[in-house]
N, C-alpha and C positions, 0 to 999 in steps of 0.2 A: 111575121110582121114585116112590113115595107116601110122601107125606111127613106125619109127623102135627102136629096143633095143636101140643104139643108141642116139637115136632123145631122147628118154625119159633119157637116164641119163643126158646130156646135161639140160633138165628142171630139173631134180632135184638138179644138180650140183648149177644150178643158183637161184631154192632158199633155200638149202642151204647158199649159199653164201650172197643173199638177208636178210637172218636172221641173220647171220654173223653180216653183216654191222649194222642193225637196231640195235641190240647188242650193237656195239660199238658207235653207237651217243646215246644210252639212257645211257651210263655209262659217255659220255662226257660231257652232259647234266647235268648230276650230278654233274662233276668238272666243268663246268662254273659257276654253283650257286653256290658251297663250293667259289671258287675265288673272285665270288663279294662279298660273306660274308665278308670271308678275307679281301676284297681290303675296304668295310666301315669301319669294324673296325680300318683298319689301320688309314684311312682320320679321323676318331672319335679322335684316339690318339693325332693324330699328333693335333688336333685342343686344345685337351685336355689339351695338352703340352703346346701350342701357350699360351693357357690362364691362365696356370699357371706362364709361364717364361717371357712375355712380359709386362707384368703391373710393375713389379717390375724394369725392365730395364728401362722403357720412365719413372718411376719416378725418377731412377736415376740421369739418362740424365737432368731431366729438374732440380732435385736439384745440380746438376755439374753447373746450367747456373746460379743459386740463390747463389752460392757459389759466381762466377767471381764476380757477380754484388755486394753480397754485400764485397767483397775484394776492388774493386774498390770505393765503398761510402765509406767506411771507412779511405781508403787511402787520398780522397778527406778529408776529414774531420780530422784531429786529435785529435778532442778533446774527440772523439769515444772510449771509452773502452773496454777492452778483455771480461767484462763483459757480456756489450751489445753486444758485438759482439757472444757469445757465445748465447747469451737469442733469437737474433735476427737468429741465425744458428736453435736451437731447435725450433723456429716458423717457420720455413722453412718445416723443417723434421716434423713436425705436421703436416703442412700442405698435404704436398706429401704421408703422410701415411707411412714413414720413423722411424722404430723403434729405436731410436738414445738415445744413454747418454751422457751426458758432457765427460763422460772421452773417448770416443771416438772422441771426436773433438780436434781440433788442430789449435790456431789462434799463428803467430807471426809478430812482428813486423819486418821488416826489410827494408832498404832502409837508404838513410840518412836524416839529420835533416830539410836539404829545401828538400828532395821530398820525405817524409815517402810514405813507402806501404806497404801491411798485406798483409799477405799470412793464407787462411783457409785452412783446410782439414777435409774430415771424415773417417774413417774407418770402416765399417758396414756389417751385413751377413743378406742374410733373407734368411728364410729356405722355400725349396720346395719340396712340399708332391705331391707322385703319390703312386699310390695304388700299395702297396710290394714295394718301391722304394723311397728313399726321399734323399737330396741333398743341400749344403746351394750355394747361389750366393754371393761372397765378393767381396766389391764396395769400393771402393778408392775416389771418386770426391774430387776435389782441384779446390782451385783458377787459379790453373796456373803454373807457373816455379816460384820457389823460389828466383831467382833469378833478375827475372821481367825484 
């Protein structure tokens, strides 16, 4: 078969073009991989984060619900002191992992003389480290409304 001038640039043109393309999926190929590198580390972080910022919240939380309850035993009970009420908040925060001082707590009495009620509070920060980056969480938990 005879081939004309033609006919042959035509193949050339096409591969040409053929190397062209193969080019450019071996350079895309490259940014798909860079991207899922990227896209793990990102998922690493973010789980990084998760585990530094969430232990410290659900202990919170659950020392907010050891506040209510014991605001409410102690209401029940009057003959309950600011004392024990403080000893029994620091065994709380012992518990939960809560780095807590007395002068960060706050117990008062209020209510009247047939229906006393205590109102607790803490005031507290715990510090969170990430590598080049670090940041405190400050936490409030209370019995409730002071007002009850």
């Amino acid at each position: 078969m005879l081939r004309s001038h033609r006919s042959s640039n035509i193949f050339k043109e096409c591969s040409a073009r053929a190397k062209f393309l193969e080019s450019l999926r071996a350079k895309r190929g490259d940014m798909g991989s860079v991207k899922a590198i990227i896209g793990v580390l990102v998922f690493v972080g973010i789980i990084y984060a998760g585990y530094q910022v969430i232990p410290p919240e659900l202990a919170n939380y659950t020392f907010n619900d050891d506040l209510k309850d014991i605001a409410m035993m102690a209401g029940a009970n009057p003959r309950t002191t600011d004392q024990d009420l403080l000893t029994e908040i620091m065994k709380k925060a012992q518990d939960r992992n809560i780095q807590l001082t007395p002068d960060e707590v706050t117990v008062q009495r209020i209510g009247t003389p047939g229906a006393p009620a205590v109102y607790v509070a803490a005031d507290y920060v715990v510090p969170v480290k990430f590598p080049g980056y670090s940041f405190t969480l400050h936490f409030t938990p209370s019995s409730g409304n002071k007002g009850f």
